[in-house]
C-alpha positions as CSV (number, residue, x, y, z in Angstrom):
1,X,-25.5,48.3,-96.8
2,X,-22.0,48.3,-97.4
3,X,-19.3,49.4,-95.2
4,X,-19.3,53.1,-94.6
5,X,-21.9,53.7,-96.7
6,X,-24.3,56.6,-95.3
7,X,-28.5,56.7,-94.3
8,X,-29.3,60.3,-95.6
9,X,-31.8,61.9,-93.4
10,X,-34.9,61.0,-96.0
11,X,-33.9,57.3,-96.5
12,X,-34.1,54.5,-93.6
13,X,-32.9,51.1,-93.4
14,X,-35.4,48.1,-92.6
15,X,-37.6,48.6,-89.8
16,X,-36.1,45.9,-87.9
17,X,-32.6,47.6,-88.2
18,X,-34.6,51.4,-87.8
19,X,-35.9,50.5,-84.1
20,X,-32.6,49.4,-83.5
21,X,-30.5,52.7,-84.5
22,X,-33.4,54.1,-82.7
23,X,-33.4,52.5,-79.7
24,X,-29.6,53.5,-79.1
25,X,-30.5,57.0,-79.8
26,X,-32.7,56.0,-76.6
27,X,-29.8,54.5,-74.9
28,X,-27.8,57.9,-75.4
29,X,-30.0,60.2,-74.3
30,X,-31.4,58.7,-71.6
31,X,-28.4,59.3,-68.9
32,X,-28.5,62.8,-69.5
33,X,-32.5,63.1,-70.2
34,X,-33.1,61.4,-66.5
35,X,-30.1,63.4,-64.9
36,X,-31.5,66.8,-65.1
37,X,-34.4,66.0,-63.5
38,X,-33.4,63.7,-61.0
39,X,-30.9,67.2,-60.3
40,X,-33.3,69.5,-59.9
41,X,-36.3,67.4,-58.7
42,X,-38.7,67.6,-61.4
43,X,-40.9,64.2,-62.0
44,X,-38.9,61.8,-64.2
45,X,-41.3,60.6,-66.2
46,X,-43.0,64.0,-67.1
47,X,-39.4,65.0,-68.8
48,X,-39.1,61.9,-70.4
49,X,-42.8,62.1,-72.0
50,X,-41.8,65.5,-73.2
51,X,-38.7,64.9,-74.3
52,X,-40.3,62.6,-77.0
53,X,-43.2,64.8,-77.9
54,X,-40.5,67.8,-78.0
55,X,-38.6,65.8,-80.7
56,X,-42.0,65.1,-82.8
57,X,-42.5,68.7,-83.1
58,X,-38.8,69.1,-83.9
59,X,-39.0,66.6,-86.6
60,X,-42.5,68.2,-88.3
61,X,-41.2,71.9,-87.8
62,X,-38.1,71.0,-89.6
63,X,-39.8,68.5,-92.0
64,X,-37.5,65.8,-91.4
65,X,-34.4,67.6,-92.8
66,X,-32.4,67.7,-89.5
67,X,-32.1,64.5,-87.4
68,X,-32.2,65.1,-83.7
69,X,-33.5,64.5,-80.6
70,X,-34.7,66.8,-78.1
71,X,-33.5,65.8,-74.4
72,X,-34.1,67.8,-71.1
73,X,-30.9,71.1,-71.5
74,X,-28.3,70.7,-69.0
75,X,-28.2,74.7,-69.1
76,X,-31.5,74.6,-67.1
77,X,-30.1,73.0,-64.0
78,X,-28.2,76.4,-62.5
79,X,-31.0,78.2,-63.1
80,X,-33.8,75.5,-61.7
81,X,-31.8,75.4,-58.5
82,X,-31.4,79.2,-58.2
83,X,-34.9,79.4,-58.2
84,X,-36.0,76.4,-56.4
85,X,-37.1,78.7,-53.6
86,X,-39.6,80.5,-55.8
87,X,-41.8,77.2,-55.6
88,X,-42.4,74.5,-58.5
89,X,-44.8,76.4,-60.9
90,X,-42.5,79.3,-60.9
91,X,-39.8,77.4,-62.3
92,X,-42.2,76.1,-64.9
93,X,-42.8,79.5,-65.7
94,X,-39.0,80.7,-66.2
95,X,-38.8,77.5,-68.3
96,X,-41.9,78.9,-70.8
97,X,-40.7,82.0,-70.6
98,X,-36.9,81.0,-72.0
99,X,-39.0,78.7,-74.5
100,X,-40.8,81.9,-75.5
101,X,-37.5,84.4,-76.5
102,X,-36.0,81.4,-78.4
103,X,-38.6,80.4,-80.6
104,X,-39.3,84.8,-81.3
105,X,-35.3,84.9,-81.8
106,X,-35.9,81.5,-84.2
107,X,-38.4,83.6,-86.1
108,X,-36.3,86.5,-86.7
109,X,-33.0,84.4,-88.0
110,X,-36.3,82.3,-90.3
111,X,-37.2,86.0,-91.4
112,X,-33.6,87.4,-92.0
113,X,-31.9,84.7,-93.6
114,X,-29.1,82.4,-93.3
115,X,-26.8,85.8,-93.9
116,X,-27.7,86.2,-90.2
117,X,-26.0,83.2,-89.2
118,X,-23.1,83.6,-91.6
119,X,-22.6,86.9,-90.0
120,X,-22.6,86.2,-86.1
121,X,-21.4,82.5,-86.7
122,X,-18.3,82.0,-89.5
123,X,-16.9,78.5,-89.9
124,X,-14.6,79.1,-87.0
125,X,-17.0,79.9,-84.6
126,X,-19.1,77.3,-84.9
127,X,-16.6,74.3,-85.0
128,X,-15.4,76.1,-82.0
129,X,-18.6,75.9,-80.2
130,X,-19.3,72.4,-81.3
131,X,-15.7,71.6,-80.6
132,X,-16.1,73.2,-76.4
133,X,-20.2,71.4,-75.9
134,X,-18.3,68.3,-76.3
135,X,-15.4,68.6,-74.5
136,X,-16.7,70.6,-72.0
137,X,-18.6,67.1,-70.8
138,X,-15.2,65.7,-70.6
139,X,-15.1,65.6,-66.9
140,X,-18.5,64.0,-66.2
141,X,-17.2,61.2,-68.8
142,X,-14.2,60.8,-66.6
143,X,-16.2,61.2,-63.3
144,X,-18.2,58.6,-64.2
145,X,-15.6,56.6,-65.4
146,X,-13.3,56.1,-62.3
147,X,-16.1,55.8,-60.1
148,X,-16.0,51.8,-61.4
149,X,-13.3,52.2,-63.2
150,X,-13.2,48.2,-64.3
151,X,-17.2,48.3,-65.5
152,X,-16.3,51.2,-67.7
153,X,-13.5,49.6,-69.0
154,X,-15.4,46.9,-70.3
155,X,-17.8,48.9,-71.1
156,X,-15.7,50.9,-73.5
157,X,-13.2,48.2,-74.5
158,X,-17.1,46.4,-75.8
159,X,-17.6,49.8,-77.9
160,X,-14.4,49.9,-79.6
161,X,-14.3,46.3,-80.1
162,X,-18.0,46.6,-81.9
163,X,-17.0,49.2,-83.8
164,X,-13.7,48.4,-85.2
165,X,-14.3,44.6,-86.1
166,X,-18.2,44.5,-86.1
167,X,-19.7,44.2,-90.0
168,X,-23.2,45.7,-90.9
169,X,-25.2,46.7,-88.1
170,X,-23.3,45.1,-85.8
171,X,-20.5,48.3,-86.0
172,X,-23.8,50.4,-86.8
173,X,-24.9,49.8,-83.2
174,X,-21.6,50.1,-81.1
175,X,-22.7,52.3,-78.7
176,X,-26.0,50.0,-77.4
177,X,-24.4,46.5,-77.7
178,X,-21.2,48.0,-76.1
179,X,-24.0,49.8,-72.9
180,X,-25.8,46.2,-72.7
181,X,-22.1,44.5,-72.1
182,X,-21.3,46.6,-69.8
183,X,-24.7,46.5,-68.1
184,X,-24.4,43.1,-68.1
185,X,-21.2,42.6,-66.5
186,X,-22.2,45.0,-63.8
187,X,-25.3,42.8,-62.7
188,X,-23.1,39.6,-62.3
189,X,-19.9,41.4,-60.5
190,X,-22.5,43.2,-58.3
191,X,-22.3,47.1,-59.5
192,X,-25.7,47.2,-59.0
193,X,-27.4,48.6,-55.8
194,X,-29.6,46.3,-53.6
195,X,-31.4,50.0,-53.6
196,X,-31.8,49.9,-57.4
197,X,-33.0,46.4,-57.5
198,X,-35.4,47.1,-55.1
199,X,-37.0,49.9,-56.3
200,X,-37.5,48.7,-59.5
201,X,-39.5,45.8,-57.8
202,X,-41.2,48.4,-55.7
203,X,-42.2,50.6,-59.6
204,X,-45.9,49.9,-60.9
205,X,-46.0,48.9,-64.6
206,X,-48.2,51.5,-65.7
207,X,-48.8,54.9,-64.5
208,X,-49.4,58.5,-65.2
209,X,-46.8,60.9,-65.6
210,X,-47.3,64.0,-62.7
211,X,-48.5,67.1,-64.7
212,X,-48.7,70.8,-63.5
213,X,-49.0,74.2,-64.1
214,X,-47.1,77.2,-64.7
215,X,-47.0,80.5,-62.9
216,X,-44.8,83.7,-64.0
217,X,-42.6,85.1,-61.0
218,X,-40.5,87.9,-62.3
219,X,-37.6,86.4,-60.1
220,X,-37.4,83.4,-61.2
221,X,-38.3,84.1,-65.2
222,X,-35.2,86.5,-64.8
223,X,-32.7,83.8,-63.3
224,X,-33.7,81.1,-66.3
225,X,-33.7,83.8,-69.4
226,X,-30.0,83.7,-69.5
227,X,-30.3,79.9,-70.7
228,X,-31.3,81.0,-74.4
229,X,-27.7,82.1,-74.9
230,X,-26.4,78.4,-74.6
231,X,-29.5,76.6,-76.4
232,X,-28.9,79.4,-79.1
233,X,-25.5,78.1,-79.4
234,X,-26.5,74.3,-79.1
235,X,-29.0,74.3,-82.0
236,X,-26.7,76.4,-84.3
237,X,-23.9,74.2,-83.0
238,X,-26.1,71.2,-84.0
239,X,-27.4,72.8,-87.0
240,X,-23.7,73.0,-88.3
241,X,-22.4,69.3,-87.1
242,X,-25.1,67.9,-89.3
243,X,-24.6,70.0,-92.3
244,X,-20.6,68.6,-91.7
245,X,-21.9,65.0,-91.6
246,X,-23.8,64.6,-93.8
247,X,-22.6,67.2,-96.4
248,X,-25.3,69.1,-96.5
249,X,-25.9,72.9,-96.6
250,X,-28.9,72.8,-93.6
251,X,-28.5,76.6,-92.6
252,X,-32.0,77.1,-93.9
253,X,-33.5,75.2,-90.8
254,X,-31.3,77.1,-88.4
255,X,-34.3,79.0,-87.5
256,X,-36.6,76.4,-87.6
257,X,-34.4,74.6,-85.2
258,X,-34.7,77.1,-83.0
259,X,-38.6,77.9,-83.2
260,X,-38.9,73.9,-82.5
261,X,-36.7,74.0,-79.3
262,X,-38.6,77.0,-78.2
263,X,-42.0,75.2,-79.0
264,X,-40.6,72.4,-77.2
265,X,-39.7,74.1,-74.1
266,X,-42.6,76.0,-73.8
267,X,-45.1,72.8,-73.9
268,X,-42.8,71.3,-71.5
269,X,-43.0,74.0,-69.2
270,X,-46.6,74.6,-69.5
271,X,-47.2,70.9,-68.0
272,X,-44.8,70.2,-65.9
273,X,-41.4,69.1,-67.9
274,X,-38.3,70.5,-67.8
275,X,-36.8,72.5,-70.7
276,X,-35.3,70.9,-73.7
277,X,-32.9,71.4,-76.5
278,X,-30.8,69.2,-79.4
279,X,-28.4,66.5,-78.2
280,X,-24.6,66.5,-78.5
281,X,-24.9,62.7,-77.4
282,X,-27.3,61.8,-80.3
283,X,-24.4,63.7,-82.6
284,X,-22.0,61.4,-81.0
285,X,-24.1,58.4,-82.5
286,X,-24.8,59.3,-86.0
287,X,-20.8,60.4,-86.6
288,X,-20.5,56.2,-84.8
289,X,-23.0,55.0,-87.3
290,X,-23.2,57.0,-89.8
291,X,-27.1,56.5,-90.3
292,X,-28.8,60.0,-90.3
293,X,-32.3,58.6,-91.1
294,X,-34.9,60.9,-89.2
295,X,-37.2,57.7,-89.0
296,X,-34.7,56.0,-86.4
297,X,-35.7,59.7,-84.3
298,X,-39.6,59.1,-84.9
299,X,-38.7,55.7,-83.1
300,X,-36.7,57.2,-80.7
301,X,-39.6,59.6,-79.8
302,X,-42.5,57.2,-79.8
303,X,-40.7,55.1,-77.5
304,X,-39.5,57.7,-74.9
305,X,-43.5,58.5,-75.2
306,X,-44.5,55.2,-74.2
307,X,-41.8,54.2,-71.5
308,X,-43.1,57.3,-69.5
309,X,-46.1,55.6,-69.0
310,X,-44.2,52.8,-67.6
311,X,-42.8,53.6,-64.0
312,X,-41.1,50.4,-63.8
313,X,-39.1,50.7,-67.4
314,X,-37.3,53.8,-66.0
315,X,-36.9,52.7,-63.0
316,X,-35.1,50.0,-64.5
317,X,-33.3,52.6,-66.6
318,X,-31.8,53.9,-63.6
319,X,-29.9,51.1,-62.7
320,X,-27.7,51.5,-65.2
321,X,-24.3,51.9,-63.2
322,X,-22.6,55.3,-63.5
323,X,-19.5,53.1,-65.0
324,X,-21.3,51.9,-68.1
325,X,-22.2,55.7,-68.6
326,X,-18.9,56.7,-68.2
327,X,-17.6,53.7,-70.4
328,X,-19.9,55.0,-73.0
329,X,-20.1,58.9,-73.0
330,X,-15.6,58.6,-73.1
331,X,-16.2,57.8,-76.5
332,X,-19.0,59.9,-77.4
333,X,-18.0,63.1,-76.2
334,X,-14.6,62.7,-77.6
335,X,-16.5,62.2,-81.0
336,X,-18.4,65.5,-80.5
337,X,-15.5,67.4,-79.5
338,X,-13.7,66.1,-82.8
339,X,-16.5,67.0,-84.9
340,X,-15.8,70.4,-83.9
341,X,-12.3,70.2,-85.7
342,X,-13.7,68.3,-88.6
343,X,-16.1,71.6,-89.5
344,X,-12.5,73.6,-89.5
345,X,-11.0,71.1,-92.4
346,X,-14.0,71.3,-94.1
347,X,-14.2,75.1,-94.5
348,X,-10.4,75.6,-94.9
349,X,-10.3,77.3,-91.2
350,X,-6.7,79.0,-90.7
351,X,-5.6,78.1,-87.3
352,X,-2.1,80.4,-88.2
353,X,-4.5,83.3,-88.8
354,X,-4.0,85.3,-85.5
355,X,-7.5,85.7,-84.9
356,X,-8.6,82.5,-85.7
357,X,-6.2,81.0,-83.3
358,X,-6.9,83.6,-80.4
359,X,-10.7,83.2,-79.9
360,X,-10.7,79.6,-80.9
361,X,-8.2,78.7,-78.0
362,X,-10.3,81.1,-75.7
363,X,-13.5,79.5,-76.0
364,X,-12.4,76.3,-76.2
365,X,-10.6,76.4,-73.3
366,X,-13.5,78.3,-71.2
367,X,-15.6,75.1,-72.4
368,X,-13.6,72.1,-71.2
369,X,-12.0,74.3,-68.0
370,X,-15.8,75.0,-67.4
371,X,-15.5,78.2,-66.4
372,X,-17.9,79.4,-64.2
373,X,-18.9,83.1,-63.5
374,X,-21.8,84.7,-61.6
375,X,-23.3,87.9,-62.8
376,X,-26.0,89.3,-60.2
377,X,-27.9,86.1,-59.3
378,X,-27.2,84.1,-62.3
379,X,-24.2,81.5,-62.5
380,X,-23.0,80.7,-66.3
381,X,-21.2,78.1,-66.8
382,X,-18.1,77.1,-69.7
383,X,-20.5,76.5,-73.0
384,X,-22.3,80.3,-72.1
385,X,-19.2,81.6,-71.5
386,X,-17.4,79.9,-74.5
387,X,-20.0,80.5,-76.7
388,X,-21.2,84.3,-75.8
389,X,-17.5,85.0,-76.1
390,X,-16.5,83.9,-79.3
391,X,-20.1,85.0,-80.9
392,X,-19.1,88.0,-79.3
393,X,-15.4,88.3,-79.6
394,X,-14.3,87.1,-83.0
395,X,-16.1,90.1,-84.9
396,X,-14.8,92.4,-82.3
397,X,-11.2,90.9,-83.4
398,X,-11.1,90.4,-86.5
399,X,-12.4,94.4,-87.4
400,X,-9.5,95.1,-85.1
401,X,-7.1,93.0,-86.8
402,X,-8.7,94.0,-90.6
403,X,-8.5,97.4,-89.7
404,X,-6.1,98.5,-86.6
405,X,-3.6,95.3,-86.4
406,X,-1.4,93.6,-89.0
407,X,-4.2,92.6,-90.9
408,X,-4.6,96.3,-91.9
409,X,-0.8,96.1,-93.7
410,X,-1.2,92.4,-94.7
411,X,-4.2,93.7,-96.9
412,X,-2.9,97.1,-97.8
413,X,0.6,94.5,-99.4
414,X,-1.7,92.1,-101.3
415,X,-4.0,95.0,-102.8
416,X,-0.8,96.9,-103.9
């Protein structure tokens, strides 16, 4: 490979470097994958076996057109908690239940056509949206950051050092060599808990992962629905970043996408994981590496797979110190949230159009502000909010500016 040269989606690289890309698609997801449920107190290892078997069936229902990975949804968490009093199974049903509307709403956009999505989602809408998932995880990079501020530092300084003066796969795999420094330099200046050492002595090498059952309690179905709206916007969103990567018109599989999530999230629900969707952290490292090979994702799947059988591997996992997360995710989400930005150059988006400019800044701005609302018993956070508004907003404006507003005279000038 020579510098900057790119691994289309179809093609892979030597298995030896393969396992490697894929084992830092590992690395990226896990923080976030083992947060949710450590959050909401759902078995670990049961989200992290479905997590990989969610991506499998993303990869097959897509046919290996759109690299991603499927990783527990952050949206769930508000929702999980809300209805935490309901009991265990119930959430499990609100989870298959959201899985259900999204894969019937990924069938209709399937049916419809990509005219759908050019319709409720224009260039500037969806840069926007990709623009406020990654910068609305801004303060969770920073939170992590100065809670050991001099392990991130290193941790970050490793990254940028990897990737500006690394050759070959050396830059190609940034992210992990710059998460293993820092994780190294943790364990000898002592960031690591006696706790975390401890229980990963105390973790059996092979185990089961905890499955249940769901049940369907109206309450609790009707507090999760709401989270469609955001993993509707995450796989369009990711949909769109990957089509800007890699140059590639993908809004065919925009539907497929989202009858995979929704396939996902249902089997996860149905045995006792929580509910999944395409990750912005995965994003982060394909715009590092520039290696969009789906076979890097197969690895990444089979070996979340196997490392939920192995209690001890994620309880290792978990010592990774919030710095080196924080170290690593400052540079990834900043990437995401750029990405955003580079889907406006791309399509020529007019930030001096009036419109453009107004419900960009709006939504942007409800994503990294995180604006959080409740309606009834439900709490949205920034992405809904950013997202619903602009899907919702920008038509509203720009028939308002065509037709009302100076838009109306503008056009009326240029047609005479």
């Amino acid at each position: 490979m020579r510098p900057g040269s790119v691994v289309t989606p179809e093609q892979r690289l030597s298995w030896g470097r393969t396992i490697g890309i894929g084992m830092q698609h590992v690395v990226a997801m896990f923080g976030a994958t083992l947060l949710v449920p450590t959050l909401t107190g759902f078995p670990v290892n049961t989200t992290l076996l479905f997590s990989g078997v969610g991506t499998i069936l993303f990869l097959l229902v897509t046919r290996n057109r759109l690299p991603s990975y499927l990783g527990s949804s952050f949206a769930f968490i508000a929702p999980l908690s809300a209805s935490q009093a309901h009991g265990f199974a119930a959430q499990l049903g609100g989870i298959v239940a959201a899985g259900l509307l999204l894969f019937l709403i990924g069938a209709v956009i399937q049916w419809a056509g990509t005219r759908v999505i050019d319709a409720i989602m224009p260039p500037v809408v969806t840069g926007a949206i990709v623009a406020l998932i990654g910068l609305n995880l801004a303060p969770t990079a920073i939170d992590n950051f100065e809670a050991q501020p001099l392990i991130a530092f290193v941790t970050t300084l490793a990254i940028v050092l990897f990737t500006v003066m690394g050759r070959g796969m050396v830059g190609r795999l940034s992210i992990l060599l710059g998460v293993i420094v820092g994780w190294a330099f943790a364990f000898f200046a002592g960031g690591i808990s006696a706790e975390s050492k401890e229980s990963v002595n105390a973790a059996n090498w092979v185990g089961l992962p905890h499955f249940a059952t769901p049940e369907f309690n109206l309450a609790a179905v009707a507090v999760t629905l709401p989270v469609v709206v955001v993993l509707l916007a995450e796989n369009i969103g990711h949909v769109k970043a990957v089509s800007t990567m890699t140059g590639r018109n993908l809004d065919d599989l925009a539907g497929r996408a989202l009858m995979a999530d929704g396939a996902s999230t249902m089997f996860a629900g149905g045995f006792g994981g929580s509910g999944t969707t395409t990750y912005a952290e995965n994003i982060g490292v394909m715009a590092a590496t520039k290696v969009y090979s789906s076979a890097a994702y197969w690895v990444a799947a089979f070996t979340a797979i196997a490392l939920a059988f192995i209690p001890k591997f994620g309880a290792a996992i978990l010592t990774i110190p919030v710095g080196v997360l924080g170290g690593a995710t400052i540079v990834l989400y900043g990437m995401i949230g750029l990405l955003g930005v580079r889907i406006w150059q791309d399509n020529n988006v007019r930030l001096t159009d009036p419109v453009n400019l107004t419900a960009a800044s709006v939504a942007i701005i409800a994503g990294i502000g995180n604006l959080t609302l409740t309606v009834g018993s439900v709490q949205l956070e920034g992405i809904a909010w950013g997202s619903v508004g602009i899907i919702v907003g920008y038509p509203v404006m720009r028939w308002l500016y065509d037709h009302v507003g100076e838009g109306r005279y503008v056009n009326t000038a240029r047609a005479e």
